[in-house]
C-alpha positions as CSV (number, residue, x, y, z in Angstrom):
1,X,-40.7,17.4,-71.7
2,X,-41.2,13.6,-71.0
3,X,-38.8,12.1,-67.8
4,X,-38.4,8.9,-66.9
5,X,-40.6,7.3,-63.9
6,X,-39.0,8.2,-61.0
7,X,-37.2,5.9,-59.6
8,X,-35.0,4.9,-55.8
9,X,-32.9,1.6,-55.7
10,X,-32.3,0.5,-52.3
11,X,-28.8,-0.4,-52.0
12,X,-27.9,-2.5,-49.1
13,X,-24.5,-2.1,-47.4
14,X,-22.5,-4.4,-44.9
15,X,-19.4,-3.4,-43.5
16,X,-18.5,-7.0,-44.2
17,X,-19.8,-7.4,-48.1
18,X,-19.4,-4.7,-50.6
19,X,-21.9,-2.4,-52.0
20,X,-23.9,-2.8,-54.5
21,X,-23.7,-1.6,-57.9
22,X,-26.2,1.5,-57.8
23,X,-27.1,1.0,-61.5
24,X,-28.5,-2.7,-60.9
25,X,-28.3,-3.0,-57.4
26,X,-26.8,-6.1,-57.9
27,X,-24.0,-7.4,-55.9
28,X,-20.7,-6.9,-58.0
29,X,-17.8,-9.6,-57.9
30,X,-15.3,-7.4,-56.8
31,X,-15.5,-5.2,-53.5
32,X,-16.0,-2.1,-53.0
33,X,-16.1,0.3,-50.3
34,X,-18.2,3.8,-50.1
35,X,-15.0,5.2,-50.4
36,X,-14.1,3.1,-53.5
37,X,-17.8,4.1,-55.1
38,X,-17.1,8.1,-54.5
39,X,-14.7,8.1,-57.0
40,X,-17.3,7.7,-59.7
41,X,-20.9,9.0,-57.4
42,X,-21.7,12.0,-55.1
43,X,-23.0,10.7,-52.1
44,X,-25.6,13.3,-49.7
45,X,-28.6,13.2,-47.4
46,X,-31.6,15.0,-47.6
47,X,-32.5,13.5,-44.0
48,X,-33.3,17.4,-42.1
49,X,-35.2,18.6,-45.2
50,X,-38.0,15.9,-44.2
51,X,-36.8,15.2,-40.8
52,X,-36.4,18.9,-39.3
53,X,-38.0,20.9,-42.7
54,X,-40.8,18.8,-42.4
55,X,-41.2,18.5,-46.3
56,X,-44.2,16.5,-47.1
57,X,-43.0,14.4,-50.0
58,X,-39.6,12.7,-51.5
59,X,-37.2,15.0,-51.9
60,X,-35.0,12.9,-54.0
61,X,-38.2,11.9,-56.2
62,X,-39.4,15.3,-56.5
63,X,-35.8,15.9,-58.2
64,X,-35.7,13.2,-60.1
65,X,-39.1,13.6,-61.6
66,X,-37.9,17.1,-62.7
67,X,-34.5,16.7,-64.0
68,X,-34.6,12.6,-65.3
69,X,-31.6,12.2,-63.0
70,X,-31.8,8.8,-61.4
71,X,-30.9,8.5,-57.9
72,X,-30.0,5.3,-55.8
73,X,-30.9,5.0,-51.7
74,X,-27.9,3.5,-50.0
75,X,-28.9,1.9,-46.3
76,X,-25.7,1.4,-44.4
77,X,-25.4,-1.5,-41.7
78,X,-23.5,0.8,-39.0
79,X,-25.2,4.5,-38.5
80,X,-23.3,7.6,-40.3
81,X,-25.1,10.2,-38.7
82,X,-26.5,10.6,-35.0
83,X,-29.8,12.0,-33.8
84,X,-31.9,11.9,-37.5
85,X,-34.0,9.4,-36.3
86,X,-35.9,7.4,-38.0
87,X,-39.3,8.3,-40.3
88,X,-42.0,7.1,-42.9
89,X,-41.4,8.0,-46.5
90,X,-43.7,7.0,-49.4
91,X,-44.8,4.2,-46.8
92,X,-41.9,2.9,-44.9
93,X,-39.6,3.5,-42.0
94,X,-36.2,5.4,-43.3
95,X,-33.7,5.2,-40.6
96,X,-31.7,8.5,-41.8
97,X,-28.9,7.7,-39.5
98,X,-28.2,4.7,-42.1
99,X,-29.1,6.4,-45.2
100,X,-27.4,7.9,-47.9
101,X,-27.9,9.1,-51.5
102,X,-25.9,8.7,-54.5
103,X,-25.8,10.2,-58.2
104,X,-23.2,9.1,-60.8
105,X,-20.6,12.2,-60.6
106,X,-21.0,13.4,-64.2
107,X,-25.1,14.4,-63.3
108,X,-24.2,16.2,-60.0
109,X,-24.5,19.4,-60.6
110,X,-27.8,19.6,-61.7
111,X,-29.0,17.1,-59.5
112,X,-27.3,19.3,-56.7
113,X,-28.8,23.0,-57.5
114,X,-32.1,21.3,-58.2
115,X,-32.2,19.7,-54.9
116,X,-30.9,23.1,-53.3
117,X,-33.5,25.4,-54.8
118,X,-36.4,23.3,-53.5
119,X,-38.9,26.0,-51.3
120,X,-41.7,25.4,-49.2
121,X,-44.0,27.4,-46.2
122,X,-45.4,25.3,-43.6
123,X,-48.4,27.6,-42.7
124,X,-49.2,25.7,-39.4
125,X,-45.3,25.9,-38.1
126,X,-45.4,29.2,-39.6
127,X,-42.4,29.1,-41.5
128,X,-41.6,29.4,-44.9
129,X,-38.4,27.3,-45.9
130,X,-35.3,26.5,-48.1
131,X,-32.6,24.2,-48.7
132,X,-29.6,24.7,-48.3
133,X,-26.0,22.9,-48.7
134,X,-22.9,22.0,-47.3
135,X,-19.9,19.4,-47.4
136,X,-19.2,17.5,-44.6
137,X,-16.6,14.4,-44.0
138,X,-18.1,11.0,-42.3
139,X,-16.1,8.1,-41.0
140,X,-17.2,5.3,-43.5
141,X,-17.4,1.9,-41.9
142,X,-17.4,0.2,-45.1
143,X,-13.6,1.4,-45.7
144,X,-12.6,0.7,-42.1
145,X,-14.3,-2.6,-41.8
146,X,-12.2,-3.7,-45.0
147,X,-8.8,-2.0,-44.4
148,X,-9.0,-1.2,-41.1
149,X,-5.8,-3.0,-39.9
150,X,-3.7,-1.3,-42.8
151,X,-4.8,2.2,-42.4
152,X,-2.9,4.8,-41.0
153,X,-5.4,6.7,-40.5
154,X,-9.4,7.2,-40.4
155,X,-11.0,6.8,-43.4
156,X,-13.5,9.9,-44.4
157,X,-16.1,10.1,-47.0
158,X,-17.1,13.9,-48.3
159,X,-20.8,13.9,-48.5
160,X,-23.4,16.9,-49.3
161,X,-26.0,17.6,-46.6
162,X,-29.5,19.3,-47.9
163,X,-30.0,21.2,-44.6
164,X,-33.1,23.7,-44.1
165,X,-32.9,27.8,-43.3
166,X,-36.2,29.2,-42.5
167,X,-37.4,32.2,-40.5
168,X,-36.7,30.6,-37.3
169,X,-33.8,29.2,-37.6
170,X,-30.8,27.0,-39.6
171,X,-30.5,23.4,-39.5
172,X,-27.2,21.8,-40.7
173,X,-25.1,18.2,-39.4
174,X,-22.5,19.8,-36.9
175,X,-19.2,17.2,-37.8
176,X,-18.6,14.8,-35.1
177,X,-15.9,15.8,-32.6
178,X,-14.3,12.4,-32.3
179,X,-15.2,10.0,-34.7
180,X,-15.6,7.3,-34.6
181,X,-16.7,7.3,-31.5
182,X,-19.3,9.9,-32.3
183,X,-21.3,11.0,-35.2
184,X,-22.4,14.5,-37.3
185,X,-25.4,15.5,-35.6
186,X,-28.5,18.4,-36.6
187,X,-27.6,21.8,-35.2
188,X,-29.8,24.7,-35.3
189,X,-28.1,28.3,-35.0
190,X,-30.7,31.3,-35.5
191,X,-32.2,32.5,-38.6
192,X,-30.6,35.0,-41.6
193,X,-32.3,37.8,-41.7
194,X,-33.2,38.0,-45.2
195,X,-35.0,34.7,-44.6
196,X,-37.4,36.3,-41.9
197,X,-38.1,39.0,-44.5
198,X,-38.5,36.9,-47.2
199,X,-41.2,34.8,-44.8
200,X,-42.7,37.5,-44.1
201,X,-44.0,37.9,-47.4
202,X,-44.3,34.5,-48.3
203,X,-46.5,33.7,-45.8
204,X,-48.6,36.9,-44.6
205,X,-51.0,37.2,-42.0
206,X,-51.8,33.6,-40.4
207,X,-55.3,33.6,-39.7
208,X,-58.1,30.6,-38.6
209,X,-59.4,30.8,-42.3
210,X,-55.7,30.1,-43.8
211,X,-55.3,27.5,-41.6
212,X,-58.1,25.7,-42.2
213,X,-57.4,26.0,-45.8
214,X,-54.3,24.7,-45.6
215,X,-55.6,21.8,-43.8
216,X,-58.2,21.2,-46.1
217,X,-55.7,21.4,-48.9
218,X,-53.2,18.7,-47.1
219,X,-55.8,16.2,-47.1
């Protein structure tokens, strides 16, 4: 079966300006919020599978090129997240602390379990890895900035975080404990055990010869 070319449209956001539309990535005349665009997309970060999971492509394109399911990048002016860092995908700098994801609502799903059932062993960390998901609520800067003087209280956006459990341990964003003066951050808590056992299979015995193959096979 024939899918699109996969595609990401950066989508620029100022707390000051409104998004922009994440079909055209064109400014819109009226503005919106991230809040205001959740009612119609699913917003999530992939940021540990690469950042912590050390997955060696594009998520998000892998994902797309499988289910024809397009995707938009949204780079935020002020950071949702705290301690991602920043790191090169298909040739430039990501901040991930900025960076969000969004899929129209009605293409979720599959977009979501898709994402979620993505596997892969790292033979020189010696681990052998999945994703994994959970919600999580972040301030969003875009509704504050806008409304902030007419709120009566914080605004939230509820995102999905792609985190990574492996056979050493479980990386997920921890929510902040006093936004928004702080941020969701990675947390790592120990390993399930079916995960070791399941690595242990997956990868067998690392030798010098399966290293070097798995070098040679990288480059």
């Amino acid at each position: 079966m024939n899918h699109p070319t996969a595609e990401q449209r950066p989508i620029d956001v100022k707390e000051t300006r409104q998004p922009f539309d994440h079909e055209t990535a064109q400014q819109k005349p009226a503005e919106r919020t991230l809040l205001d665009w959740s009612r119609e997309l699913e917003f999530f970060t992939p940021a540990l599978l690469v950042q912590f999971g050390k997955f060696d492509r594009d998520p998000v394109i892998e994902v797309i090129k499988h289910t024809g399911i397009a995707a938009s990048a949204v780079n935020c002016e002020s950071p949702l997240f705290s301690g991602l860092g920043k790191g090169m995908l298909l040739g430039q700098e990501v901040n991930w602390d900025h960076r969000l994801y969004c899929v129209p609502t009605e293409h979720w799903t599959p977009f979501r379990d898709t994402l979620n059932g993505i596997a892969w062993r790292d033979v020189e960390r010696g681990t052998y890895n999945r994703a994994m998901f959970h919600e999580l609520d972040v301030f969003d800067p875009t509704t504050f900035a806008k409304r902030g003087g007419l709120l009566a209280e914080l605004p939230f956006l509820t995102i999905t975080v792609f985190g990574v459990s492996n056979n050493k341990g479980q990386v997920y964003l921890e929510p902040a404990s006093s936004p928004p003066q702080n941020r969701p951050s990675p947390k790592t808590i120990g390993p399930r055990p079916e995960m070791v056992q399941e690595a242990a299979k997956m990868l067998g015995p690392i030798t010098v010869e399966t290293l070097s193959r798995h070098r040679k096979d990288s480059q």
